[in-house]
MMTF fields as JSON, N, C-alpha, C and O atoms, coordinates in Angstrom:
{
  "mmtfVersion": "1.0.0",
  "mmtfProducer": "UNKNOWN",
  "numBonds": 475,
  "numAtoms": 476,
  "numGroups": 119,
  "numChains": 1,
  "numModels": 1,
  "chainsPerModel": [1],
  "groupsPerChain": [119],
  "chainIdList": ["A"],
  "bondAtomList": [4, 2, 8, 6, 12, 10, 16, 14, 20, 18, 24, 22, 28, 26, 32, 30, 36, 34, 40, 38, 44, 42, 48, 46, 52, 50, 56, 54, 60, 58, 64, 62, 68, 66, 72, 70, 76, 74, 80, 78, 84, 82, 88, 86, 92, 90, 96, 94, 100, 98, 104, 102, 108, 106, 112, 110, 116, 114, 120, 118, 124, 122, 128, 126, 132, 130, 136, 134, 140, 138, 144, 142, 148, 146, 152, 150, 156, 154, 160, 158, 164, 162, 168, 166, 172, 170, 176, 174, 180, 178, 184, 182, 188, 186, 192, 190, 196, 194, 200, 198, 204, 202, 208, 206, 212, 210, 216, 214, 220, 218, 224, 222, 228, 226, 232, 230, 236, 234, 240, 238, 244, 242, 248, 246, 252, 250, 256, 254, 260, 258, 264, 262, 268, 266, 272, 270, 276, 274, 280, 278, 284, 282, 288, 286, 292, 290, 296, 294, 300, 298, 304, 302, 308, 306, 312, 310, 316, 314, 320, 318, 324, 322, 328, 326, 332, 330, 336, 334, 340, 338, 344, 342, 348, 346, 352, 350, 356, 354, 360, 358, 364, 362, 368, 366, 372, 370, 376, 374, 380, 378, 384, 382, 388, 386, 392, 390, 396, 394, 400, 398, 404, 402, 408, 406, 412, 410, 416, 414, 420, 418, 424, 422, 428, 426, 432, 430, 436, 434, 440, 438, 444, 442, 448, 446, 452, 450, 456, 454, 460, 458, 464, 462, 468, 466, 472, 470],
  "bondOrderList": [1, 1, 1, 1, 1, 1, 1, 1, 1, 1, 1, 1, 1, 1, 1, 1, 1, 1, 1, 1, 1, 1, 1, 1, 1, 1, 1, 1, 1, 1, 1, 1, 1, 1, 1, 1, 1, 1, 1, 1, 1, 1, 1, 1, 1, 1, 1, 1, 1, 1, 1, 1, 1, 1, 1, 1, 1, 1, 1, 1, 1, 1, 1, 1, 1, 1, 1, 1, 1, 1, 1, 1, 1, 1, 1, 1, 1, 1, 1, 1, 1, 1, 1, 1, 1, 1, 1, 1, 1, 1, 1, 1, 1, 1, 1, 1, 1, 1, 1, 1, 1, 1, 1, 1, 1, 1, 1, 1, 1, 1, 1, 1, 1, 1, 1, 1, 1, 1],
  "groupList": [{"groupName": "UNK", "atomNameList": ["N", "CA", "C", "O"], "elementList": ["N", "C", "C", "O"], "formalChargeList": [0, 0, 0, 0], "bondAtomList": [1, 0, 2, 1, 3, 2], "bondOrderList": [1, 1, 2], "singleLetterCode": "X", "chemCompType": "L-PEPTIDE LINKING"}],
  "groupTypeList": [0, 0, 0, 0, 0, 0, 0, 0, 0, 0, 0, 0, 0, 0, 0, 0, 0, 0, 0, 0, 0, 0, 0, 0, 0, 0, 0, 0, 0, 0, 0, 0, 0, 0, 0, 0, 0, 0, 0, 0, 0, 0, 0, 0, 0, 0, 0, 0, 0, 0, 0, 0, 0, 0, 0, 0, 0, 0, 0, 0, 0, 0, 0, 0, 0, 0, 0, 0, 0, 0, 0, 0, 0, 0, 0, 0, 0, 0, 0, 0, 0, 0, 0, 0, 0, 0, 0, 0, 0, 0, 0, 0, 0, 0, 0, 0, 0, 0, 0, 0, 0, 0, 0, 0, 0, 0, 0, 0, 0, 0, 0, 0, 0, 0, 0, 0, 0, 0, 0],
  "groupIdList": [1, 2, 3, 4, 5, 6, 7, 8, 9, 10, 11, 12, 13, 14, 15, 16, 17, 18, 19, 20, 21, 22, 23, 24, 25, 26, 27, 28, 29, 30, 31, 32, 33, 34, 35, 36, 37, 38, 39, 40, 41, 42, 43, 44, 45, 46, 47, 48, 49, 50, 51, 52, 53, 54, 55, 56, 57, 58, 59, 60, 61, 62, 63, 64, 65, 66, 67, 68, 69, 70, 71, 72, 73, 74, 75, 76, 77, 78, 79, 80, 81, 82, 83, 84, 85, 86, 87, 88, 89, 90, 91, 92, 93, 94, 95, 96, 97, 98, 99, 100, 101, 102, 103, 104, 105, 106, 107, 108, 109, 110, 111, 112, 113, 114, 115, 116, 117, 118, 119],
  "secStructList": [7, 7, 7, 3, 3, 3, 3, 3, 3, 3, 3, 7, 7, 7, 7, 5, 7, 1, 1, 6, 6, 6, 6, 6, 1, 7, 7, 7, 7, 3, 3, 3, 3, 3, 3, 3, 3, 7, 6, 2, 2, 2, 2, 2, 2, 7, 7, 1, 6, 6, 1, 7, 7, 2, 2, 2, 2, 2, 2, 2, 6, 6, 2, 2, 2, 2, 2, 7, 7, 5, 1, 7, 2, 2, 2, 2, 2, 2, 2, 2, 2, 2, 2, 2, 2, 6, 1, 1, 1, 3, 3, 3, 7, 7, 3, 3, 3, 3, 7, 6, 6, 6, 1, 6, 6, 7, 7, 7, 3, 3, 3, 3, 7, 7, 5, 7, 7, 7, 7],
  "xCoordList": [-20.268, -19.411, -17.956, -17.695, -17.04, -15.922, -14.988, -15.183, -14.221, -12.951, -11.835, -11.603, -11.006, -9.681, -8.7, -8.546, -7.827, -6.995, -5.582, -4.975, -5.15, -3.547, -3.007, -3.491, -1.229, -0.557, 0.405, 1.115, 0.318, 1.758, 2.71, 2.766, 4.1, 4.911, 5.794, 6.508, 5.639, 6.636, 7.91, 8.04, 9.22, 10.785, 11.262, 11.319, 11.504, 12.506, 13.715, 13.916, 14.609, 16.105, 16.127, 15.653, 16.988, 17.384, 17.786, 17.5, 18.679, 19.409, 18.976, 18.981, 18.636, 17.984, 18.495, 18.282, 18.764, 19.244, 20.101, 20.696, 19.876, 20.68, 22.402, 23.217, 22.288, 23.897, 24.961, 24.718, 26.424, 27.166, 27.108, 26.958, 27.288, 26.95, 25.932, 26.026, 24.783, 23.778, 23.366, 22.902, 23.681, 22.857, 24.16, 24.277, 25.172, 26.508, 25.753, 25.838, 25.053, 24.726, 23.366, 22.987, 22.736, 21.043, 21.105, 22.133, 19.572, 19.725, 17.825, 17.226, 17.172, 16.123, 15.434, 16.147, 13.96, 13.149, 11.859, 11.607, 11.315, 9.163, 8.635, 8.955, 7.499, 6.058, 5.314, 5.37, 4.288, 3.202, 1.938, 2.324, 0.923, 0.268, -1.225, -1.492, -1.973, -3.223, -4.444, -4.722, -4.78, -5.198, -6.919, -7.629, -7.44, -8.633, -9.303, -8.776, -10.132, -10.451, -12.528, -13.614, -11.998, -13.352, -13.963, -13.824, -14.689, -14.541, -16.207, -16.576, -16.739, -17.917, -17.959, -18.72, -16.807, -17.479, -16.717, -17.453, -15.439, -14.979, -16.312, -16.705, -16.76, -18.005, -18.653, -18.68, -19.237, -20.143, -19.943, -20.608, -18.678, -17.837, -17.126, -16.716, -16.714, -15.925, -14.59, -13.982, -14.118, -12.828, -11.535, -11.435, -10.908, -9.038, -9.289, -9.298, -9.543, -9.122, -9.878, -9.141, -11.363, -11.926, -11.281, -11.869, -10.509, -10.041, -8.583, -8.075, -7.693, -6.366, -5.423, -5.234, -4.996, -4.459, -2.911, -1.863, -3.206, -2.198, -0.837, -0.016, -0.527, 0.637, 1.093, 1.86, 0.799, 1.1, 1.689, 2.872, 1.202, 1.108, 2.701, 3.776, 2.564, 3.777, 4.91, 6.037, 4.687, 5.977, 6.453, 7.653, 5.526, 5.482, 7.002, 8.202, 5.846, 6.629, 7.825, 8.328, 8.336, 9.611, 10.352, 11.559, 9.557, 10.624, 11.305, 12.514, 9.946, 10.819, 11.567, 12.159, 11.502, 12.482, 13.65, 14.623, 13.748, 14.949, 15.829, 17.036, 14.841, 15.527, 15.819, 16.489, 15.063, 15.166, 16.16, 16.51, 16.571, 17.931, 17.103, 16.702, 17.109, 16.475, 17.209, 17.519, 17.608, 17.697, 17.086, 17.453, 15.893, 14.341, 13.427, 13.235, 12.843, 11.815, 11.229, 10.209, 11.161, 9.522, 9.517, 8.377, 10.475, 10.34, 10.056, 9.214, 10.693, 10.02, 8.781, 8.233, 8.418, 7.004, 5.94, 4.948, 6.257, 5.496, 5.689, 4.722, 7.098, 6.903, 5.879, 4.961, 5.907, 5.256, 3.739, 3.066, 3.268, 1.849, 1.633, 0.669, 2.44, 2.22, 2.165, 1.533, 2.842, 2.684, 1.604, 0.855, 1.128, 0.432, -1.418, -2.353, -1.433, -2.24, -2.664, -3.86, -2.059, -2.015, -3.397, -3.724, -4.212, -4.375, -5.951, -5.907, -6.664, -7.75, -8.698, -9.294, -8.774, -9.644, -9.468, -10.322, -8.418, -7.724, -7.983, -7.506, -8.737, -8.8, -8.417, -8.825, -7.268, -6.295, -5.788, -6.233, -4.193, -3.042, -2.357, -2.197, -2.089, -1.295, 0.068, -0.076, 1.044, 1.999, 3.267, 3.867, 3.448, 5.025, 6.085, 6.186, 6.903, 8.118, 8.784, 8.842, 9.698, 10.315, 11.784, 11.901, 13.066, 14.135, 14.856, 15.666, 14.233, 14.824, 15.805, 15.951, 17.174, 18.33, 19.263, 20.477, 18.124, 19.337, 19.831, 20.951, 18.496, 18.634, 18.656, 17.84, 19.697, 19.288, 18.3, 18.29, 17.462, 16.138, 15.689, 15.75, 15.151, 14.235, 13.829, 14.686, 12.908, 12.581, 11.593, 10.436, 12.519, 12.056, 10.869, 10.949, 9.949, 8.845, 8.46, 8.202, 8.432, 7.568, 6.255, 6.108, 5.524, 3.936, 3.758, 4.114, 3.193, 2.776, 1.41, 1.091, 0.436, -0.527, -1.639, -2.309, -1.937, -2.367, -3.844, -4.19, -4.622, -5.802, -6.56, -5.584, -7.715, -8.167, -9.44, -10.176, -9.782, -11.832, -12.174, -11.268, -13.638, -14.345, -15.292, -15.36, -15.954, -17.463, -18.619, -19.068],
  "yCoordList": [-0.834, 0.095, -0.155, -1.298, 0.653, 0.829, 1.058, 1.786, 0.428, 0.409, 0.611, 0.116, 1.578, 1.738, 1.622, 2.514, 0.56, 0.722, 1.213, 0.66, 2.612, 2.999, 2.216, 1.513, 2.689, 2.298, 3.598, 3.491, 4.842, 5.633, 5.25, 4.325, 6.321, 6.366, 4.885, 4.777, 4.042, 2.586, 3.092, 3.494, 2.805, 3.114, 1.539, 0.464, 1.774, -0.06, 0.256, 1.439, -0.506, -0.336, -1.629, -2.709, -1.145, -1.948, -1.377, -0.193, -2.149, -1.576, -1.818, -2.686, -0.483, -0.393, 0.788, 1.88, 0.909, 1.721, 1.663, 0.697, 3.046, 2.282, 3.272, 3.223, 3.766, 4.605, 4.184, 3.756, 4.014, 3.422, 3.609, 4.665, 2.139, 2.211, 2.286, 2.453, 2.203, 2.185, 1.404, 1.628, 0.132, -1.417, -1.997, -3.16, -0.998, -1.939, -1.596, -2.554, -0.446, -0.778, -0.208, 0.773, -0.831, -0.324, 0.922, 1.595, 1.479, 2.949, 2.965, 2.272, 3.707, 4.293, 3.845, 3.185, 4.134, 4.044, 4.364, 3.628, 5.519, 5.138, 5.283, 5.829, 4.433, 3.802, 4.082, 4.348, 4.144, 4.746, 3.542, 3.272, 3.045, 1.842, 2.543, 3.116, 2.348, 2.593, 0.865, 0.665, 0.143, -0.8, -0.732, -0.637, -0.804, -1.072, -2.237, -3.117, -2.799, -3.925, -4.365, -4.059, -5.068, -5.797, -6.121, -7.304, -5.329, -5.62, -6.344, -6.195, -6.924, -6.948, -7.897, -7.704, -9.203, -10.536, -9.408, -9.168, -8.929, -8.168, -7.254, -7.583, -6.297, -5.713, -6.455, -6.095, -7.59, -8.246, -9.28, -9.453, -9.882, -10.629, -10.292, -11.019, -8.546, -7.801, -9.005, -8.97, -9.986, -10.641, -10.436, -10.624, -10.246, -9.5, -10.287, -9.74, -11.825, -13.183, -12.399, -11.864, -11.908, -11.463, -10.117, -9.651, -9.808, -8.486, -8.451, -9.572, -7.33, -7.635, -7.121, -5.907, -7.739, -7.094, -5.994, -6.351, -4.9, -4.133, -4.121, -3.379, -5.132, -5.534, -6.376, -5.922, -7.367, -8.84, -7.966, -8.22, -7.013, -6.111, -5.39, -5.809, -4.406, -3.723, -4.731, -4.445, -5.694, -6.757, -7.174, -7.419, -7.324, -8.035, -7.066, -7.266, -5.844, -4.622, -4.193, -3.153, -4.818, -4.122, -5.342, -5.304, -6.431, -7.91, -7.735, -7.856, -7.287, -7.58, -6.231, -6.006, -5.49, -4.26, -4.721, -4.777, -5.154, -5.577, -6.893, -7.07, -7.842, -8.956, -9.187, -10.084, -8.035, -8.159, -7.04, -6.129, -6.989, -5.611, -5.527, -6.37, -4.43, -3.612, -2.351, -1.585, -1.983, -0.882, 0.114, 0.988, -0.268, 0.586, 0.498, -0.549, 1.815, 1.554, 1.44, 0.916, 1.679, 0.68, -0.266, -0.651, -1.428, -2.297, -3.006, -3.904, -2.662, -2.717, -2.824, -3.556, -1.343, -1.158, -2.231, -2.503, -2.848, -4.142, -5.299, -5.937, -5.537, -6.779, -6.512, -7.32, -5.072, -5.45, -5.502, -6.276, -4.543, -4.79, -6.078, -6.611, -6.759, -8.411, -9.203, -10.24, -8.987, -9.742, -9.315, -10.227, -8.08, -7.881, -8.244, -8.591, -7.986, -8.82, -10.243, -10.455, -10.882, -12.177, -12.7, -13.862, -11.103, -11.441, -11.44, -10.53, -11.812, -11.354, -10.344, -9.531, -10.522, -9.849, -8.12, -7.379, -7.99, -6.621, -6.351, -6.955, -5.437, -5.135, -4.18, -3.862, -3.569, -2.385, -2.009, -1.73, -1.807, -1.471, 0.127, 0.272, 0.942, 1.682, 1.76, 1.8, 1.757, 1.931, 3.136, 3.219, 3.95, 5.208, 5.057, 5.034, 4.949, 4.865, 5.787, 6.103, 6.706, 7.478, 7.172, 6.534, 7.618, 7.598, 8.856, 9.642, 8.811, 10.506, 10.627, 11.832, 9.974, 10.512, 10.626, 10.759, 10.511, 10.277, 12.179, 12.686, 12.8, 14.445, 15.514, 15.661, 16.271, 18.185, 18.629, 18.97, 18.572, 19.581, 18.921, 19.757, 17.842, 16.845, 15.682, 15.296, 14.789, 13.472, 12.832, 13.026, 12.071, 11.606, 10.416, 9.678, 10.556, 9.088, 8.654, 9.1, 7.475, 6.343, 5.99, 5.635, 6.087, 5.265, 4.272, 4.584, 3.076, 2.069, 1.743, 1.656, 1.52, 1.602, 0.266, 0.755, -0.816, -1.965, -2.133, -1.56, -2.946, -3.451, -4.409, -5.16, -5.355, -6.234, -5.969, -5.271, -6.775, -6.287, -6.179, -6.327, -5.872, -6.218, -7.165, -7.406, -7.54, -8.528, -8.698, -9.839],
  "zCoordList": [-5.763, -5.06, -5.399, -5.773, -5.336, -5.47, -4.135, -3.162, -4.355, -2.763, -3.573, -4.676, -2.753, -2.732, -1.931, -1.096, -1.968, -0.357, -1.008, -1.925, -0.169, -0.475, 0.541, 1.428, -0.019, 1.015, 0.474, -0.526, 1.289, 0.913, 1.452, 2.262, 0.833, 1.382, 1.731, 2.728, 0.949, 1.652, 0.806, -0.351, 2.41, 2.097, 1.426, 2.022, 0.296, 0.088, 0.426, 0.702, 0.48, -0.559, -1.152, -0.802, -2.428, -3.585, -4.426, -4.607, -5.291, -6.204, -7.912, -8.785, -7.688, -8.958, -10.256, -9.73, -10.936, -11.555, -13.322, -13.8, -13.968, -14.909, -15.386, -16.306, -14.603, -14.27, -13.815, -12.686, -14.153, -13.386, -11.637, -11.023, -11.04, -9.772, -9.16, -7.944, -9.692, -9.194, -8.232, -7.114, -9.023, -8.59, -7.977, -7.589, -7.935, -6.704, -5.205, -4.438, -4.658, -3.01, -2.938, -3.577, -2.196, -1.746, -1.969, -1.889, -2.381, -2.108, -2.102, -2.924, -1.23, -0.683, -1.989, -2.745, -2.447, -3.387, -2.023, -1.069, -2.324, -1.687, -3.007, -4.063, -2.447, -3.248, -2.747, -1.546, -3.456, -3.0, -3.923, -5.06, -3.618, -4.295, -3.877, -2.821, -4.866, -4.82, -5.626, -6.809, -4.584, -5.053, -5.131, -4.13, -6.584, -6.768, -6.285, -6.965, -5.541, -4.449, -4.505, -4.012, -5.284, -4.623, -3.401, -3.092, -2.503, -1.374, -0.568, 0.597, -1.418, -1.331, -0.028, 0.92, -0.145, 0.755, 2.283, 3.24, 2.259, 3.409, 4.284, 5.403, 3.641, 3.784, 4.774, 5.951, 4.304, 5.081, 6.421, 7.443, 5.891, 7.029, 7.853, 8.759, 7.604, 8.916, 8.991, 10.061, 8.031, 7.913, 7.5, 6.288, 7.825, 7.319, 6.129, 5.026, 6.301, 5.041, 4.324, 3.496, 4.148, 3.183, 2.284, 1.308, 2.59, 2.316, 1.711, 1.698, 1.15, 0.629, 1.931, 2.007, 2.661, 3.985, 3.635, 3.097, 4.058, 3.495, 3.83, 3.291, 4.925, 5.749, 4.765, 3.916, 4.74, 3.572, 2.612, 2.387, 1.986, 0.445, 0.913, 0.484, 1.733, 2.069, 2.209, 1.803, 2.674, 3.134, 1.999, 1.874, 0.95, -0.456, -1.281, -1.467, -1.598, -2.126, -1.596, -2.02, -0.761, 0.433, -0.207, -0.443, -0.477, -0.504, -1.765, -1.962, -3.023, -4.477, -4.746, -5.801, -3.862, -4.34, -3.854, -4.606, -2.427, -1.977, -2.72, -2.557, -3.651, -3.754, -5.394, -5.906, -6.08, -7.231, -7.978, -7.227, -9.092, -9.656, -11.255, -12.058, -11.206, -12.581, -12.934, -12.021, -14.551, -14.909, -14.251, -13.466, -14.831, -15.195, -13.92, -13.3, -13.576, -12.639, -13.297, -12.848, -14.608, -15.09, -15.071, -15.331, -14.82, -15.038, -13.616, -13.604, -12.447, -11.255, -10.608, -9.784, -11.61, -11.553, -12.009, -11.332, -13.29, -13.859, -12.744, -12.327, -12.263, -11.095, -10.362, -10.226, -9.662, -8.892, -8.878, -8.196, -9.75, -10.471, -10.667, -10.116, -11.435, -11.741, -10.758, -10.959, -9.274, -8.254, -7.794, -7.443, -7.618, -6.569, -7.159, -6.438, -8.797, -9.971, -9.46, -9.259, -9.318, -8.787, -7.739, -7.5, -7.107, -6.185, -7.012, -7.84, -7.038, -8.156, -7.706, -8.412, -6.219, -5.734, -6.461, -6.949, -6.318, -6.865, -8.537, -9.498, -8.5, -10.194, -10.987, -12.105, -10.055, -10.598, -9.88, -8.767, -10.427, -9.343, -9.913, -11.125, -9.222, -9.954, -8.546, -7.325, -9.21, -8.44, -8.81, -9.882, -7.677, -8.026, -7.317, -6.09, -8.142, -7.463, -7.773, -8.961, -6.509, -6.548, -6.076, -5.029, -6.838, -6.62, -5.891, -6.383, -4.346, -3.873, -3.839, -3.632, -3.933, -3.609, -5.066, -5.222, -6.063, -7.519, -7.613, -7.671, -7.595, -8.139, -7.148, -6.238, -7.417, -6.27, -7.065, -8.248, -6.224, -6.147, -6.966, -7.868, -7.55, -7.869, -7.481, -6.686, -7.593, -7.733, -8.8, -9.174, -9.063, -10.679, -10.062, -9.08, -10.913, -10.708, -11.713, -12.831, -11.097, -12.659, -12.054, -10.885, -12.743, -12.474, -13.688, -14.824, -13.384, -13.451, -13.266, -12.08, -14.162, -13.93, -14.498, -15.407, -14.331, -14.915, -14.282, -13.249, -14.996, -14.489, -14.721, -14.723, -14.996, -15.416, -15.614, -14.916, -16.973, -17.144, -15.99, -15.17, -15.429, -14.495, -15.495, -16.701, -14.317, -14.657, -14.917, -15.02]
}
């Protein structure tokens, strides 16, 4: 079986950008994360520990946007795939980040999309 846990809609701020001024003051970014999840031992143990808790995850994603400075949301995008990678249980991340306040009448997004064999 296959599990998917989202998390829409998470607000960061951080300064990210590659335009003058960008990365001088916070500015909004949502994400949106779709995690591929092994969820077999959760299933059976009804255990948060067994599972990828989506609180931990959001707190995570809120932290390295806020604490880290990038041109590129792609490159954002790889942190956080790579952190959130880390977790093994997880065997594919795709992550979007949107910059709503750069454009009138647009929003630009990057997706990020990584994964690992299965078994």
């Amino acid at each position: 079986m296959a599990y998917t846990i989202a998390i829409r809609d998470i607000r960061a701020l951080g300064k990210h950008g590659a335009l003058p001024g960008e990365r001088e003051h916070a500015q909004p970014f949502d994400i949106d994360l779709e995690l591929d999840v092994d969820l077999a031992r959760a299933r059976a143990s009804d255990d948060l520990a067994d599972t990828v808790d989506y609180g931990v995850v959001h707190a995570r994603v809120v932290q390295l946007v806020a604490e880290r400075s990038y041109a590129l949301l792609e490159r954002l995008g790889d942190e956080i795939v790579a952190d959130l990678m880390r977790d093994r249980r997880i065997r594919r991340v795709r992550v979007a980040i949107a910059k709503p306040k750069l454009m009138d009448g647009a929003t630009p997004v990057v997706c990020v999309i990584a994964g690992r064999e299965t078994d």
